[in-house]
Structure formats: C-alpha cells, structure tokens
PyMOL CGO cylinders between C-alpha atoms (Angstrom):
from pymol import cmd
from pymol.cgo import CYLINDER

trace = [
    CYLINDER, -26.66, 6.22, 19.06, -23.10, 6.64, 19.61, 0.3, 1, 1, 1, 1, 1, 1,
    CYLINDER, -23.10, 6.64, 19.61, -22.34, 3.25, 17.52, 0.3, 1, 1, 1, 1, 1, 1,
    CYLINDER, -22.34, 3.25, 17.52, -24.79, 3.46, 15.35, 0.3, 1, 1, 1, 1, 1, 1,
    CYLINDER, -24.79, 3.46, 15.35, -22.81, 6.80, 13.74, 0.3, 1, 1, 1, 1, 1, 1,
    CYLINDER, -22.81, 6.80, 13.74, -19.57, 5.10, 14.03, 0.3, 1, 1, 1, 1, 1, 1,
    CYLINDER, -19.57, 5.10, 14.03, -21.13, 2.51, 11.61, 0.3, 1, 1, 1, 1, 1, 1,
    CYLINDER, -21.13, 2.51, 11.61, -22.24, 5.02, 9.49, 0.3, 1, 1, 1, 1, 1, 1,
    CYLINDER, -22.24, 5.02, 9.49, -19.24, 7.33, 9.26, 0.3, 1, 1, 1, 1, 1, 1,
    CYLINDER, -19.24, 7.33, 9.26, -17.39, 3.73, 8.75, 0.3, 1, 1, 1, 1, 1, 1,
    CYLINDER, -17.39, 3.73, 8.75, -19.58, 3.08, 5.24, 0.3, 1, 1, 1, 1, 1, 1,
    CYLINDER, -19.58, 3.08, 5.24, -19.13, 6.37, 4.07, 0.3, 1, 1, 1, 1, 1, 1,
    CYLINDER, -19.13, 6.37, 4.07, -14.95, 6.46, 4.53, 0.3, 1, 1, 1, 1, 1, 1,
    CYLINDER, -14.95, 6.46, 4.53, -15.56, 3.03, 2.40, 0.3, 1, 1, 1, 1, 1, 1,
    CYLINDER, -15.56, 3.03, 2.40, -17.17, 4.26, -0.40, 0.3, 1, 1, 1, 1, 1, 1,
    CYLINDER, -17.17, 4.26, -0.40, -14.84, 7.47, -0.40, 0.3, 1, 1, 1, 1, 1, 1,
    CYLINDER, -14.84, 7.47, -0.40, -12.19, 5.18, -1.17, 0.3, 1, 1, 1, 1, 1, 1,
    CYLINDER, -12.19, 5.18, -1.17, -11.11, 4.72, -4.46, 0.3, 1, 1, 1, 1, 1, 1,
    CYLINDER, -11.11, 4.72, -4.46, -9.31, 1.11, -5.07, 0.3, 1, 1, 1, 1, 1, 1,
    CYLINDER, -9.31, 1.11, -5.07, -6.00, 1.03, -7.08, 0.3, 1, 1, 1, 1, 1, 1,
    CYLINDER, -6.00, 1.03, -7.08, -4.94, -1.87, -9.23, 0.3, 1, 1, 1, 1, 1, 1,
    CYLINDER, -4.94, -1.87, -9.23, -3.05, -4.64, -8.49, 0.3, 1, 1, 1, 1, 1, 1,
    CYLINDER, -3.05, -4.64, -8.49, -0.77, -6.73, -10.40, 0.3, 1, 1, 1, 1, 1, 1,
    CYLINDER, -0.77, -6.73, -10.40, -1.02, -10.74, -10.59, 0.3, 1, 1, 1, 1, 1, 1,
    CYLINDER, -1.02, -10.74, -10.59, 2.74, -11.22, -9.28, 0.3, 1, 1, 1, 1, 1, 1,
    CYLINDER, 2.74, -11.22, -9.28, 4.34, -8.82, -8.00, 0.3, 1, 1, 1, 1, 1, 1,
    CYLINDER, 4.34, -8.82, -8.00, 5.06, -9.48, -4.03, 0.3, 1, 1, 1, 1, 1, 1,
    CYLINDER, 5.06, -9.48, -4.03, 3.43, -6.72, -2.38, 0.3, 1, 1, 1, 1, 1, 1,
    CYLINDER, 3.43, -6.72, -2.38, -0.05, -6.47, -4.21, 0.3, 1, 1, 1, 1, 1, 1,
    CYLINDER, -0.05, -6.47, -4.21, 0.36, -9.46, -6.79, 0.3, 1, 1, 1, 1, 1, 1,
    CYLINDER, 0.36, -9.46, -6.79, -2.78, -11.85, -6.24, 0.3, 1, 1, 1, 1, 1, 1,
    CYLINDER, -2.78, -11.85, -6.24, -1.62, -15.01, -8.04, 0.3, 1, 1, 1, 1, 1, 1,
    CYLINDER, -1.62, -15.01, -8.04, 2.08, -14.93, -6.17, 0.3, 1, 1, 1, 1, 1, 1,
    CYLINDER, 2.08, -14.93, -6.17, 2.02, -17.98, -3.85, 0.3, 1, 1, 1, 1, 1, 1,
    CYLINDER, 2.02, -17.98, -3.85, 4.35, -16.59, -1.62, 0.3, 1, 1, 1, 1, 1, 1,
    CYLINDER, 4.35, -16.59, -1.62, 3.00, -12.54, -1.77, 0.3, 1, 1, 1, 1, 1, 1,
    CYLINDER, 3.00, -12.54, -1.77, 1.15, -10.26, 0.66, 0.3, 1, 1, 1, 1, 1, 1,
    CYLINDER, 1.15, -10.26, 0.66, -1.59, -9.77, -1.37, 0.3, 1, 1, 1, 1, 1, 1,
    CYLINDER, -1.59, -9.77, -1.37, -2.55, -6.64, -0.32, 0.3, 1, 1, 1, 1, 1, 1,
    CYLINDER, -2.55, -6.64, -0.32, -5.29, -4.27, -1.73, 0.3, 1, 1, 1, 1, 1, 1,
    CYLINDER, -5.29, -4.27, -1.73, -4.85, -1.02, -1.68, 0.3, 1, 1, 1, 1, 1, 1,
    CYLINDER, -4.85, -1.02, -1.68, -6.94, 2.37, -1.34, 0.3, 1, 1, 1, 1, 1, 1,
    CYLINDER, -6.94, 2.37, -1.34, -7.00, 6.09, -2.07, 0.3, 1, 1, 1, 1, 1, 1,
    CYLINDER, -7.00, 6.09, -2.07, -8.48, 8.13, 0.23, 0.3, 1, 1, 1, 1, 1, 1,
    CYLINDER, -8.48, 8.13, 0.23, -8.33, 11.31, -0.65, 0.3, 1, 1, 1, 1, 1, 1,
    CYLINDER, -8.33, 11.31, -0.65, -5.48, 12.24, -3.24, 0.3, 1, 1, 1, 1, 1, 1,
    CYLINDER, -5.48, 12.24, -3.24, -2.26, 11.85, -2.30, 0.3, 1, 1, 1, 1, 1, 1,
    CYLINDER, -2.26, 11.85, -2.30, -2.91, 9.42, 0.25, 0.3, 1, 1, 1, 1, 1, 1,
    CYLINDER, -2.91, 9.42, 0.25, -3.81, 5.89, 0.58, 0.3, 1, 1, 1, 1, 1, 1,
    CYLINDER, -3.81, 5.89, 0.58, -4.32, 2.69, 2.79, 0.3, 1, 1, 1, 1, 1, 1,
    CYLINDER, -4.32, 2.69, 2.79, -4.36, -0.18, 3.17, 0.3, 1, 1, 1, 1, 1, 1,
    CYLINDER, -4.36, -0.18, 3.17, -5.06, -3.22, 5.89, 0.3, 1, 1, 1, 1, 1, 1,
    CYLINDER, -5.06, -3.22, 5.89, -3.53, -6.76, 6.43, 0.3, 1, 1, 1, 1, 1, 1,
    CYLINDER, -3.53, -6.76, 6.43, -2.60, -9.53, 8.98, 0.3, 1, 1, 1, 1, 1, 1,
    CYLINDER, -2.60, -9.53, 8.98, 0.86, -10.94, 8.47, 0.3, 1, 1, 1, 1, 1, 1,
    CYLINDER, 0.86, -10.94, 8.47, 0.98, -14.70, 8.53, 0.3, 1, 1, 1, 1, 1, 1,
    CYLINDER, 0.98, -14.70, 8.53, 3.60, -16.86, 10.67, 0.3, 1, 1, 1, 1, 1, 1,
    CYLINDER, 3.60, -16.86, 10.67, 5.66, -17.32, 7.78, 0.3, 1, 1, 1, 1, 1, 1,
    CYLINDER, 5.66, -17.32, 7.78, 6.44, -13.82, 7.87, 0.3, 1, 1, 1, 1, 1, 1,
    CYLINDER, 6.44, -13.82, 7.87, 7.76, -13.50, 11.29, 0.3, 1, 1, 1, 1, 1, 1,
    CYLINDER, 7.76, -13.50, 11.29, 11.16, -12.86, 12.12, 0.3, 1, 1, 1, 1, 1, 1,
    CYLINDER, 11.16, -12.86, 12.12, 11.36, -13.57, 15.60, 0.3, 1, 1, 1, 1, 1, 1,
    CYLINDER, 11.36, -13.57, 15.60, 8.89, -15.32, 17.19, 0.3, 1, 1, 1, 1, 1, 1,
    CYLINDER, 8.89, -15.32, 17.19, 5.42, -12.91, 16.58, 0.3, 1, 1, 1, 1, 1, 1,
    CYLINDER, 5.42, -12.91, 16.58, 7.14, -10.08, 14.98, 0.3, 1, 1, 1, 1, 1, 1,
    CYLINDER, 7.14, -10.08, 14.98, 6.82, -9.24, 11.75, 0.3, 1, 1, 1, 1, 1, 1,
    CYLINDER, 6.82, -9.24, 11.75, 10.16, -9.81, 9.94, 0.3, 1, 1, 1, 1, 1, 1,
    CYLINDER, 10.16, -9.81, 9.94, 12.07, -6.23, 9.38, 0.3, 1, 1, 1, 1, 1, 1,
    CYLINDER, 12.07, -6.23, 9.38, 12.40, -6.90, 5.76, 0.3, 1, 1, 1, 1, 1, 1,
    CYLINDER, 12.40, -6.90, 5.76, 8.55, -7.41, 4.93, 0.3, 1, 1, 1, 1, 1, 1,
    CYLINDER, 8.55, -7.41, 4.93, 8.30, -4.12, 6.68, 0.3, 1, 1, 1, 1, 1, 1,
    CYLINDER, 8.30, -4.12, 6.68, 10.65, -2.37, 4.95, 0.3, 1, 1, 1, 1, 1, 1,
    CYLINDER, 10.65, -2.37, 4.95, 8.75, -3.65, 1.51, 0.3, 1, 1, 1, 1, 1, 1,
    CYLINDER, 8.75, -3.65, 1.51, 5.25, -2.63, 2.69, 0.3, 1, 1, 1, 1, 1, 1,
    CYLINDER, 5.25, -2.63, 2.69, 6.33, 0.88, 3.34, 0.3, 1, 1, 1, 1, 1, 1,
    CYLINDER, 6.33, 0.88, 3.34, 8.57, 1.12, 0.02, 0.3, 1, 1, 1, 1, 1, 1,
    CYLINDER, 8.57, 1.12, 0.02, 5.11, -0.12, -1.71, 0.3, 1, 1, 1, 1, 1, 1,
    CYLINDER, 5.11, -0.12, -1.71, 2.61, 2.01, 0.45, 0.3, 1, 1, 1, 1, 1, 1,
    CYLINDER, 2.61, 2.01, 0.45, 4.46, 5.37, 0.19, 0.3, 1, 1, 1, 1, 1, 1,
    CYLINDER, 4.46, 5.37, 0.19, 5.22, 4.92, -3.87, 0.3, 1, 1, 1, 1, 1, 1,
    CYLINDER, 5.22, 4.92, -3.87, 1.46, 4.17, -4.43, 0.3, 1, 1, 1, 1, 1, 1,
    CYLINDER, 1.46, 4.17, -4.43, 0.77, 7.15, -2.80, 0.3, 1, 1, 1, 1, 1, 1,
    CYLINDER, 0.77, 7.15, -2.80, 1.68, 9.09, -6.09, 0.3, 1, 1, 1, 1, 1, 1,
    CYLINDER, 1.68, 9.09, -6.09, 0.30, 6.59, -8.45, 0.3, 1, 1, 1, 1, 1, 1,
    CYLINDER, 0.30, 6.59, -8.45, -2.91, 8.27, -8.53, 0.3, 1, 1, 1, 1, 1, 1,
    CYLINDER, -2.91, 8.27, -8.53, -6.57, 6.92, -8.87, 0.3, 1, 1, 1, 1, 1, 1,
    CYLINDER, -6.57, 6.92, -8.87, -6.80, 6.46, -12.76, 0.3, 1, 1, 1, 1, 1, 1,
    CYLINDER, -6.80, 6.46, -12.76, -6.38, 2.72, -13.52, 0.3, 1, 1, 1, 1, 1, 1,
    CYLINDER, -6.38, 2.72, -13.52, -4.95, 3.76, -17.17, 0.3, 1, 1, 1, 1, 1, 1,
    CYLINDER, -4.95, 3.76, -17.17, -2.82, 6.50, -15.97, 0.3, 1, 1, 1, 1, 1, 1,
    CYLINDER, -2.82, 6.50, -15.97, -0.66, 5.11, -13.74, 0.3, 1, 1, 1, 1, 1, 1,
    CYLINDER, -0.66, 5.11, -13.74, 2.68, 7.23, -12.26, 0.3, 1, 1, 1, 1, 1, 1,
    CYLINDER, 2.68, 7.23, -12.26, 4.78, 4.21, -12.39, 0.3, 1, 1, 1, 1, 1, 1,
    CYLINDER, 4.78, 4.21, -12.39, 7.89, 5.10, -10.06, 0.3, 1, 1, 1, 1, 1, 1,
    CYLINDER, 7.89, 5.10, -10.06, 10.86, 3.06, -8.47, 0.3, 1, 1, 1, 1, 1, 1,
    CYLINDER, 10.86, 3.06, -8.47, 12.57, 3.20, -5.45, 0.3, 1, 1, 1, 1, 1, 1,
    CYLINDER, 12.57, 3.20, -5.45, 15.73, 5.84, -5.28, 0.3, 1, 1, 1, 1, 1, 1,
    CYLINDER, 15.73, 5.84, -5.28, 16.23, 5.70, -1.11, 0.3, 1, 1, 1, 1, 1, 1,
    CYLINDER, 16.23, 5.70, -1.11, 13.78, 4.09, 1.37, 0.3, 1, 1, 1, 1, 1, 1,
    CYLINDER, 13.78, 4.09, 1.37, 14.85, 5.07, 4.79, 0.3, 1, 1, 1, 1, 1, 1,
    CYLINDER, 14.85, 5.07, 4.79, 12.81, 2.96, 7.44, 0.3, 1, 1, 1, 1, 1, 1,
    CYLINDER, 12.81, 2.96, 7.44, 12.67, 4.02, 11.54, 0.3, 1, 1, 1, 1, 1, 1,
    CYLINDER, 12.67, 4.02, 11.54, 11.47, 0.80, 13.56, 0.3, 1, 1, 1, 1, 1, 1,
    CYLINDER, 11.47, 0.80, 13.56, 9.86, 2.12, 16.53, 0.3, 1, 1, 1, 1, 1, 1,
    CYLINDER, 9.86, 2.12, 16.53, 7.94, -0.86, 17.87, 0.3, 1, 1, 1, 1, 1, 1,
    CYLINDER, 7.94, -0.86, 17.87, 7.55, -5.18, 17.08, 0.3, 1, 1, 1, 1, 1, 1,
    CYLINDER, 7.55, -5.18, 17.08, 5.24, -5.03, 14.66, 0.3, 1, 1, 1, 1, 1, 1,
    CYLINDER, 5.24, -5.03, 14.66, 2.63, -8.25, 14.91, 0.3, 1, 1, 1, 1, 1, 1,
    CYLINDER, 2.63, -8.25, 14.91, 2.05, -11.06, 13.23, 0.3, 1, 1, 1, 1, 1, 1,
    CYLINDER, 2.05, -11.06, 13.23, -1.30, -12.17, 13.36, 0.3, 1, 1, 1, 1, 1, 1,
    CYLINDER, -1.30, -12.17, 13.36, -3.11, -8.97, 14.13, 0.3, 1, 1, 1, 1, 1, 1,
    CYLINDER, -3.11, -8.97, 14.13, -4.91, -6.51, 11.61, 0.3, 1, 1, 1, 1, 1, 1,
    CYLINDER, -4.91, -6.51, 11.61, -2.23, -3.57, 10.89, 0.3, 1, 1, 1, 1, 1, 1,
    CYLINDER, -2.23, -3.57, 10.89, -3.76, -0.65, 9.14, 0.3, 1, 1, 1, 1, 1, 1,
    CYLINDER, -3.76, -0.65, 9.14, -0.43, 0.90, 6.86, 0.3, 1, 1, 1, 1, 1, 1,
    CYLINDER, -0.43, 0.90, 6.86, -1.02, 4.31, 5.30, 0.3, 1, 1, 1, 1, 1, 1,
    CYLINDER, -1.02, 4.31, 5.30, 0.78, 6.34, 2.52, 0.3, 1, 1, 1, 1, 1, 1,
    CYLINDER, 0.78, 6.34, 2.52, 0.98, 9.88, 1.75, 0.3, 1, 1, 1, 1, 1, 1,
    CYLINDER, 0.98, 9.88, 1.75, 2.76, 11.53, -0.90, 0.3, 1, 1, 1, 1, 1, 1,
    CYLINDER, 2.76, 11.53, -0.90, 4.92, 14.78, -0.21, 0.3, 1, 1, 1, 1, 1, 1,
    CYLINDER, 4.92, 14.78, -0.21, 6.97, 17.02, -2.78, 0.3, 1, 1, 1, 1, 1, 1,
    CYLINDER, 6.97, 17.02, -2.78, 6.56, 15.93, -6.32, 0.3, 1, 1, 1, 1, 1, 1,
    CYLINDER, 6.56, 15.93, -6.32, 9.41, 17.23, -8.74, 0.3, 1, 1, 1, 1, 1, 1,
    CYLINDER, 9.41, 17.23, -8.74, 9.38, 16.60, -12.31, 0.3, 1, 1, 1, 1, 1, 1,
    CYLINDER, 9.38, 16.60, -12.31, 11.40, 13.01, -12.62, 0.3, 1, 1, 1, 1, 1, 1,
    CYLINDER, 11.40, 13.01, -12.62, 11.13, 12.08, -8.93, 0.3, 1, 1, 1, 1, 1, 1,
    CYLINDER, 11.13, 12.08, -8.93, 8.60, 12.18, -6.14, 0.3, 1, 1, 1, 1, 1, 1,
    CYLINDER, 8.60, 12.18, -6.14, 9.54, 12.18, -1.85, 0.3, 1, 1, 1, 1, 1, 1,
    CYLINDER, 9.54, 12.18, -1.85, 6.94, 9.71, -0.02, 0.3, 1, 1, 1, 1, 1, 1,
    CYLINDER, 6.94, 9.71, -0.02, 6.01, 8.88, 3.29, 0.3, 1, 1, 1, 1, 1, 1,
    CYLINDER, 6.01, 8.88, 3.29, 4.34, 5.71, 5.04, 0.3, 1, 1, 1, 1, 1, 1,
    CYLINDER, 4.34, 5.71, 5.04, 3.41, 4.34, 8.75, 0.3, 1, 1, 1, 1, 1, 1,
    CYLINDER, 3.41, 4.34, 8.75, 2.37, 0.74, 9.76, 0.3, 1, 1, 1, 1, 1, 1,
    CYLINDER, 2.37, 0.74, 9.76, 0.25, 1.18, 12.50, 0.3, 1, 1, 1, 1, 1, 1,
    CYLINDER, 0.25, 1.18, 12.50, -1.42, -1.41, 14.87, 0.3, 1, 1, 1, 1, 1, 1,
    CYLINDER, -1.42, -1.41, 14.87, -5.34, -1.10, 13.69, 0.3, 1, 1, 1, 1, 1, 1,
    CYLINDER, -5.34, -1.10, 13.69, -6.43, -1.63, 16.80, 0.3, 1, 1, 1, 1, 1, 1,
    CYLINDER, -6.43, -1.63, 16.80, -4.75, 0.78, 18.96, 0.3, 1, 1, 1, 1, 1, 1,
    CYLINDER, -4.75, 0.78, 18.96, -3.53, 3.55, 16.23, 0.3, 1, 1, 1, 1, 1, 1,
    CYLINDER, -3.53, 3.55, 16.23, -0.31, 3.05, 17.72, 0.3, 1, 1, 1, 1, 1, 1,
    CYLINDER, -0.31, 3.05, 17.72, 2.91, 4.12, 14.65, 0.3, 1, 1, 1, 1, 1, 1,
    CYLINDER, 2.91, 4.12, 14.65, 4.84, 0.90, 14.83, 0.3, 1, 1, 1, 1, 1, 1,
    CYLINDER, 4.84, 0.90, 14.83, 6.83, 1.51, 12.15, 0.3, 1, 1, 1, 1, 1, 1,
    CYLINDER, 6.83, 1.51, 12.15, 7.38, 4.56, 9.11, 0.3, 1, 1, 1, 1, 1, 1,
    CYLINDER, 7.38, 4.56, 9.11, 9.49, 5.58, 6.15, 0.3, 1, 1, 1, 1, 1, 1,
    CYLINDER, 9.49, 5.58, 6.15, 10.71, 8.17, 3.66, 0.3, 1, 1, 1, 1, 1, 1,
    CYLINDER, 10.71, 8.17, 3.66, 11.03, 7.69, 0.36, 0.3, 1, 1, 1, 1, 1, 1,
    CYLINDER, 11.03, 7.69, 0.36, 11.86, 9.22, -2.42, 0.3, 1, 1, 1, 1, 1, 1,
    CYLINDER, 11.86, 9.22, -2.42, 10.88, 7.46, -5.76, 0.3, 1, 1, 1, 1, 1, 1,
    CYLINDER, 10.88, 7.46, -5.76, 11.96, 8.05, -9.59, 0.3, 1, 1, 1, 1, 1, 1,
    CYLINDER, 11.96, 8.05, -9.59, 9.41, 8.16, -12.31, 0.3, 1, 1, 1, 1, 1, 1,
    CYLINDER, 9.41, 8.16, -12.31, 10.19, 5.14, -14.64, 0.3, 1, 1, 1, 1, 1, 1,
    CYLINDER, 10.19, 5.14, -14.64, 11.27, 6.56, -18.12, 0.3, 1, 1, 1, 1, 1, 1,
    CYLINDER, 11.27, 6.56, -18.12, 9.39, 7.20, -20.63, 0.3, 1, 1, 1, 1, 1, 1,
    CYLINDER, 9.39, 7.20, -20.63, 10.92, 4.45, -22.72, 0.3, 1, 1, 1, 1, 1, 1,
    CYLINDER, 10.92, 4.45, -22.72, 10.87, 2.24, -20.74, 0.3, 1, 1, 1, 1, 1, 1,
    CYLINDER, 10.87, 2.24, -20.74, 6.83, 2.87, -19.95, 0.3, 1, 1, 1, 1, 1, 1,
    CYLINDER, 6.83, 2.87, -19.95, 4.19, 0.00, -19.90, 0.3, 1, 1, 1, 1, 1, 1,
    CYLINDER, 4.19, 0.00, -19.90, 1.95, 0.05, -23.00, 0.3, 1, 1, 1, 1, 1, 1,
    CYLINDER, 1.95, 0.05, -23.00, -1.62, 1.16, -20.79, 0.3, 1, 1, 1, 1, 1, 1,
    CYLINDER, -1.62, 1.16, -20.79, -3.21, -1.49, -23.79, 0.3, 1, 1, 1, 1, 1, 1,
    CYLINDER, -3.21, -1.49, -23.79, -1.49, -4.58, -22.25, 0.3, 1, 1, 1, 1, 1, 1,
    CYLINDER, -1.49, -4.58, -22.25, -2.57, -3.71, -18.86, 0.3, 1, 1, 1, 1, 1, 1,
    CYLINDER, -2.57, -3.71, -18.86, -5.05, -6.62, -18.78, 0.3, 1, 1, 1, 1, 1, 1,
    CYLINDER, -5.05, -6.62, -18.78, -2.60, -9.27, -20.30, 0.3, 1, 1, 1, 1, 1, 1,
    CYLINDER, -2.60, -9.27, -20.30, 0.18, -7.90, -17.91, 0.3, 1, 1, 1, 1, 1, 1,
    CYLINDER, 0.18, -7.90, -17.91, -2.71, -8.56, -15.10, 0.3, 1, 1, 1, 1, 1, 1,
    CYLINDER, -2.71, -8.56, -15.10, -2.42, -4.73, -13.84, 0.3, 1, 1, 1, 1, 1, 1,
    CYLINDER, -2.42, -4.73, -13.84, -5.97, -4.23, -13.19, 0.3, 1, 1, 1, 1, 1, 1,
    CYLINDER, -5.97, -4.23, -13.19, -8.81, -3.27, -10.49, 0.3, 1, 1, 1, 1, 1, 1,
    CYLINDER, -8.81, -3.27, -10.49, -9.51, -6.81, -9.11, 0.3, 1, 1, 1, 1, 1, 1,
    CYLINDER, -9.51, -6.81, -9.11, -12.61, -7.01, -6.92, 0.3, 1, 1, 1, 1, 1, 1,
    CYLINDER, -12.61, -7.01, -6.92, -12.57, -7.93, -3.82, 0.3, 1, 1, 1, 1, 1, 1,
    CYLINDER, -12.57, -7.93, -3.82, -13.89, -10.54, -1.77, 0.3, 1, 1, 1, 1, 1, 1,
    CYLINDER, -13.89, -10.54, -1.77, -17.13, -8.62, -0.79, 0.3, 1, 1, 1, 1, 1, 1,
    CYLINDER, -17.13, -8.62, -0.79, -17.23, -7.66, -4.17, 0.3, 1, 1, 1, 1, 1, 1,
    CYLINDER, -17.23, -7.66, -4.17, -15.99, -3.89, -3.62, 0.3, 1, 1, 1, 1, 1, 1,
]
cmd.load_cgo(trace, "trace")
C-alpha cells in the first residue's frame, strides 16, 4: 500500500510540473550542442523549478567528481530560470550580475543529481536567486548558490516571433512529456 501511494503521489508531482523551453545551443539546456548538458527543466510551483541529470566522465574534474566549473554553471542556470516563469512567449530573460557558489560535498559523476531553483526578491531591473545540487538519491545538499540576475534590456529583447527559428521552444521529451 505504502508503494503503491508513493507511485501515485510520484505521477501527480509530474503532471504538476510545468516544462520550460530550451534553446538548441546554449550549454546548459541547448539540445543540439555536442558538447552541452542538455538538461530539461521544470516548474513546480511558481518561483521554483527542477531539474534532474547524470554528469558524464567528461565532466569530471578529479577522478568521479563533477568538475567545480560545470557546477558553478548548473546553479547560475537553475537559480536564473527560477524567475523565467512558465509562459513559453513571455520569457524574463535575465543575466548573471554575481553567482556566489558554497561547495559543501564531491558532487558525482555518474549518479542521478536532482538540482532545484527558487527565486527570492524580485526588484524592478534585477532579481536575487537561489539553487542546490543535491544527490537524488539521498537528498543530501552537495552543492548551492546565490545569485542575483539583471533583466536583459528592453532593447536588447528577443523578438517572442523568432522564438522557433532561434530554437527557444518547449521540446518534448523522450517519453513524450
């Protein structure tokens, strides 16, 4: 009984989850770069998102440890997406002002991590952000970041009408979600 309503409460947190875009190169989310992450990533509620992944060898620093610099990027990625909202056309594009990362364990290669985002104050131009890679098996915090991003001017906006030509779009994924 026990499992079979961890199942269930498992499917509904799924379909709660509302998938952002990604783009086709960009090295965090960017499905056609050769050498990206790849990652796809969720809202769960607003203001907060998630995502999962399993870093490959190439990754590593030393030997089965994530190298500090890939973790550094998935937290500047996972906290800013935390204020980018749910609406595919209506992106809050923002860039990184300060990223301040606290390593407080190895973090694996070759095992699922589960990183979250969650967005804190939001001011007019800028926005302060936090994120945690944890190990998804254990829960453990392996590693987390503030951040505090700047809304990209208005000038220098992308046109929501070349979204699909830029590649900035809700791609499904492999189980067709």
């Amino acid at each position: 009984m026990k499992k079979c309503l961890s199942h269930v409460q498992s499917i509904i947190a799924h379909m709660s989850k509302i998938k952002q875009p990604n783009s086709r190169h960009c090295f965090i989310c960017g499905l056609e770069n050769p050498i990206g992450l790849h990652l796809h990533i969720y809202e769960t509620e607003t203001g907060v998102v998630e995502s999962s992944y399993i870093a490959p060898d190439h990754f590593q620093g030393y030997p089965g440890v994530l190298h500090g610099g890939i973790v550094a990027a998935l937290i500047d990625e996972i906290s800013g997406r935390a204020h980018m909202g749910s609406d595919p056309l209506n992106p809050r594009f923002m860039f990184t002002g300060k990223l301040e990362v606290k390593y407080r364990k190895n973090v694996p290669i070759n095992k699922m991590l589960k990183i979250i985002g969650k967005a804190g104050k939001s001011r007019r131009n800028f926005a302060e952000a936090w994120a945690g890679i944890y190990d998804a098996e254990t829960d453990e915090l392996l590693a987390e970041g503030t951040t505090i991003h700047i809304d990209v001017p208005n000038d220098a906006q992308f046109d929501p009408s070349r979204f699909e030509e830029l590649g900035w779009k809700i791609y499904p994924d492999e189980e067709g979600a």
